[in-house]
N, C-alpha and C positions, 0 to 999 in steps of 0.2 A: 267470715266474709260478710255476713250481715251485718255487724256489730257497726258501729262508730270509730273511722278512724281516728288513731294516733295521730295526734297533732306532729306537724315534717317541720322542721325549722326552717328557714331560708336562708340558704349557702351565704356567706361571706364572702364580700365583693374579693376576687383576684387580687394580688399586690401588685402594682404596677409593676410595666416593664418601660424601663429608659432606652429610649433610640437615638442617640448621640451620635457626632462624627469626632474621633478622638482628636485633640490638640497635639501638632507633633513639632518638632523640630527638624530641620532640613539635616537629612541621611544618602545615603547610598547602600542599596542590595546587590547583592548578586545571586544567581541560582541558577545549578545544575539538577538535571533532569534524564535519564535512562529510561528506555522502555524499550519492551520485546513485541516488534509488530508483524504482522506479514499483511505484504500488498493481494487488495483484492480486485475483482474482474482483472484478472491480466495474465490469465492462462495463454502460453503462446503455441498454437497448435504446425507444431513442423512438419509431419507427417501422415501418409495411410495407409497403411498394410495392407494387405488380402489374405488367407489362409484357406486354402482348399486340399482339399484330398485328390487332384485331377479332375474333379468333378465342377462344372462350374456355379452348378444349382446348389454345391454345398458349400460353396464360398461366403468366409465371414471378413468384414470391415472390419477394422478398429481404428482408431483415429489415438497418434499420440501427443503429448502436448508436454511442455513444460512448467510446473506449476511451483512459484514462488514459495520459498519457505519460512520461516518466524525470522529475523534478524534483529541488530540493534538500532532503535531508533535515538542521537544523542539531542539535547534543545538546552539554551544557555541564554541566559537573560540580564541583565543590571536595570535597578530601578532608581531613579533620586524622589524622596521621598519633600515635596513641596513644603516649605513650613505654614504652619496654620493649620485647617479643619483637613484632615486626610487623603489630602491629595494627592496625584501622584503620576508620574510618568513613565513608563516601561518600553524598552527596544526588547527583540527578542528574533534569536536564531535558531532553526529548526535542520539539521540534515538526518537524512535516511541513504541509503543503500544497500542495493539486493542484488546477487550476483547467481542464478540459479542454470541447471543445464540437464540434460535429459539426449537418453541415445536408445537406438533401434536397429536391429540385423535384420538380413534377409538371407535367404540362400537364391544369386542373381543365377548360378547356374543349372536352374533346378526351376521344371515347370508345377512341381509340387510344393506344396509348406509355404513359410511367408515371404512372401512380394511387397516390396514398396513402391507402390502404386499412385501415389498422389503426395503432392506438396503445396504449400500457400502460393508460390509463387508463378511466374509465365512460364509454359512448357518452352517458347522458341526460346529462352535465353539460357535456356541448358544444355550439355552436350548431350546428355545420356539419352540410350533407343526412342522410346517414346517421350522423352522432351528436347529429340532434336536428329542427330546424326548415328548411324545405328553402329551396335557394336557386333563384333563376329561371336563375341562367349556369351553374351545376355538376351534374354528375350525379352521382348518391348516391354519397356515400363519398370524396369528393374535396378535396384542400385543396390549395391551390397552392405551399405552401410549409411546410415541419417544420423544427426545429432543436430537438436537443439537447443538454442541461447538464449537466455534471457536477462538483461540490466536493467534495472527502474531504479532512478535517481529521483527525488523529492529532497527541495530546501525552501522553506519560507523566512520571511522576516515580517514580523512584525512592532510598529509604532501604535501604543496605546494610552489612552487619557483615561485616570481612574478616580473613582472616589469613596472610600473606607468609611463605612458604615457601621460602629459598635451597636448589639442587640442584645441588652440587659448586659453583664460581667463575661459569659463564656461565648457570644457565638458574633464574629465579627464577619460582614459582608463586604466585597469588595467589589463593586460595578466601574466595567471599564467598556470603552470604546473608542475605535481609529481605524488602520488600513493596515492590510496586509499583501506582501509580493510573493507571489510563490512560482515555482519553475516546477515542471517535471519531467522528466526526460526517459522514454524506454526504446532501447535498443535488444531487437529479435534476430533471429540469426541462424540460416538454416544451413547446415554443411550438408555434403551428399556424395558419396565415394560409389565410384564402378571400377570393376579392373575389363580393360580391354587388352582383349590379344590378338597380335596380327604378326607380320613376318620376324616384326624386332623383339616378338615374346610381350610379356604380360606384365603391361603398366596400369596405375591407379590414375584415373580420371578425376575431379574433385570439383564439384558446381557449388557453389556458394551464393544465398539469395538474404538480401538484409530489409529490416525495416525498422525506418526511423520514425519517432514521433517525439515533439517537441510543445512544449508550451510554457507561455509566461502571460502573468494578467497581475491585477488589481484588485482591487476592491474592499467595502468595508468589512469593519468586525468589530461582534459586539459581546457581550456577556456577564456573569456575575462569579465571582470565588466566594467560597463560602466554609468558615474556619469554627469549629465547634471544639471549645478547647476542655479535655478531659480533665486537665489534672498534672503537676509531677512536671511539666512541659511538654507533653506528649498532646496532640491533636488530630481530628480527623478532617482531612478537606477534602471538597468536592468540587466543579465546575461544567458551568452550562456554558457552551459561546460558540460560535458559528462565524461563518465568513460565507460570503458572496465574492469568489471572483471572476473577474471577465478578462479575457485578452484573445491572444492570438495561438 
């Protein structure tokens, strides 16, 4: 460690790297696309239980809800590819659908065990005891039966303006930008069974309470694809891109 360093050579400049936009001739793509997604925040809470022993200091809540699961998401696109330095133009369609549902008992005649106690929606526009007109077999508050629905529908379309960026021989970049329209649609949906009995014997009651949401917007969208080519024909690609939309 005292001695006199060994003379360190000094590294040899890098071999350049070429950043080109490849020379094409006018084409047409198409491309299909599969993915397994499931919708998030959109748990839909239909229901509340109670569960006591007669006792009511030992009574527990639970709240149920319907909670989306993985589905298929399909997206389909054609590009015409401009002639000249790597231009290019893209339309592109996206649809999703989720169709999930979820259900809960009670025992309505029976001041013990579980009670269905609460719902998302107005007590006055229900028949049942405590969300309206009382029944002679149930004690207030009680339905013998809940089930919840849930639909979420997603489709966008997208128009974009692109331009192909080669980076040395294997890793090609694709930056693109325009507008995208998207809609989504969820439909909630809570059933609710009591049986009532009076002089004509024991019929099923059925309240049903819905909720709609709807939206459609605008807005831009931007991003980059990015193509690192292995070998053989095989490649790995990735993508950054984002949209802003706004509507109603």
């Amino acid at each position: 460690a005292a001695g006199p360093g060994a003379d360190v050579p000094i590294p040899a400049a890098p071999a350049s790297i070429n950043v080109t936009a490849p020379v094409q001739h006018g084409s047409w793509e198409i491309g299909l696309e599969a993915a397994y997604v499931e919708v998030g925040n959109s748990n839909f809470q239909y229901a509340q239980t109670q569960e006591n022993s007669g006792n009511s200091s030992d009574s527990i809540f639970k709240n149920h809800d319907v909670e989306p699961s993985h589905d298929w998401m399909g997206h389909a696109d054609v590009t015409f590819n401009i002639p000249g330095n790597g231009r290019y133009v893209s339309l592109g369609f996206t649809h999703f659908r989720s169709d999930d549902s979820d259900t809960t008992r009670s025992d309505a005649a029976s001041n013990t065990g579980r009670s269905i106690v609460g719902t998302p929606f107005s007590n006055s526009v229900f028949t049942n005891s405590a969300f309206g007109s009382s029944f002679s077999s149930a004690p207030a508050g009680d339905y013998d039966y809940a089930k919840g629905s849930s639909e979420n529908n997603y489709n966008d379309v997208d128009l974009v303006f692109g331009q192909k960026i080669d980076v040395g021989h294997r890793v090609r970049m694709k930056f693109f930008g325009g507008l995208r329209y998207a809609s989504i649609d969820t439909r909630d949906k809570g059933t609710y069974t009591a049986s009532n009995t009076d002089s004509t014997g024991t019929t099923d009651v059925t309240d049903v309470g819905k909720i709609k949401i709807d939206f459609y917007g605008f807005g831009p969208r931007a991003g980059v694809d990015t193509q690192v080519n292995l070998g053989y024909g095989f490649s790995v690609i990735g993508r950054i891109a984002g949209s802003v939309v706004v509507g109603k």
